[in-house]
N, C-alpha and C positions, 0 to 999 in steps of 0.2 A: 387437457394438459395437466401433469400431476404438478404438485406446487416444487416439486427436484425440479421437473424440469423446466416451467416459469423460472427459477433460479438460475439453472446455466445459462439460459436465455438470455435472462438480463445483466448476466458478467459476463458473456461473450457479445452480447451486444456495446456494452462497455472498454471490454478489449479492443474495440475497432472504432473508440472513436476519435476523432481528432480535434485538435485544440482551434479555437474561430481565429483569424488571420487578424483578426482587430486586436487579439489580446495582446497586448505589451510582452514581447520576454524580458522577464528582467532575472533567469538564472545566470549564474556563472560559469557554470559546465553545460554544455548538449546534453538533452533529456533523450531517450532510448524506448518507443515501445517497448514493452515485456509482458504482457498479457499469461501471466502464469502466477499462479497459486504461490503463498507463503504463508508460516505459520504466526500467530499473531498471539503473543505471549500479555498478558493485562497486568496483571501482578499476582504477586504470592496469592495461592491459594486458589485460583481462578482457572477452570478448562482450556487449556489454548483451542483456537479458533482458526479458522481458515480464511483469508484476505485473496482477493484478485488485485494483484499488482498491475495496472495498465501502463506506468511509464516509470522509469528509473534512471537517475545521474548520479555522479559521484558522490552528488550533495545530498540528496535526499530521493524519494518516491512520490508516487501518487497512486492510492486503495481506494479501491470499492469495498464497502466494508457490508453491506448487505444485510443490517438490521443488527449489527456491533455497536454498543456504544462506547467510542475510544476514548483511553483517558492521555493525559498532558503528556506523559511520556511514556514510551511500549518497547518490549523487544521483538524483532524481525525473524524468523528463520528462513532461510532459503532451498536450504536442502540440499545445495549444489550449486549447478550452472543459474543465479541471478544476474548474471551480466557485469555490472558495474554497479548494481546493488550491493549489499555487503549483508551479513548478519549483524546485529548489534543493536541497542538503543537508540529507538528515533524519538525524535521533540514535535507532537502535532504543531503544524503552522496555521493553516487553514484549513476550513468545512466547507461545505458545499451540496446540501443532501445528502447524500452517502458518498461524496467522495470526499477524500480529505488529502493535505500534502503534509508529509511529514518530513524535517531535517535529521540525517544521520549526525548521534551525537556522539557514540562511541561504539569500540566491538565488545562491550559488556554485555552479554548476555543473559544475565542470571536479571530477573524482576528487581529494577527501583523501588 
């Protein structure tokens, strides 16, 4: 198996998975599968990158980020239908291996 595709692998296996029943919610909006692609902007100067979105609410998302190292704050692109995602400035909250949850902090898009 080439290492492309060990990668879709592990972000569609990621796409499907689901959160353990023991863990506390403590969001304030319903979080939404979305398992699709967005662009992941770092700052000035930097290649945007390609993220697997696994779940998104009004308030923020949750990335497989896939051997990206995130910094504090990033911009989102969605490209279109995101759901209840939005494009704009998120604030990393939490890590987790390569998953991370990030809070939508405006629709600024242009690099912090």
């Amino acid at each position: 198996m080439s290492s492309l595709e060990t990668g879709m692998s592990s972000l569609a296996a990621a796409a499907a998975g689901t959160s353990s029943p023991a863990t506390e919610e403590r969001r304030r909006t319903p979080r939404h599968r979305l398992g699709r692609l967005a662009t992941i902007k770092l700052g000035i100067g930097m290649e945007p990158r390609y993220v697997l979105v696994t779940n998104a609410s009004a308030e923020g998302v949750r990335l497989q980020l896939n051997g990206i190292e995130p910094r504090d704050e990033f911009v989102l692109l969605f490209h279109g239908n995101g759901g209840e995602a939005r494009d704009g400035t998120y604030k990393l909250i939490w890590r987790h291996g390569q998953d991370i949850g990030a809070k939508y902090v405006s629709d600024v898009t242009q690099n912090v």
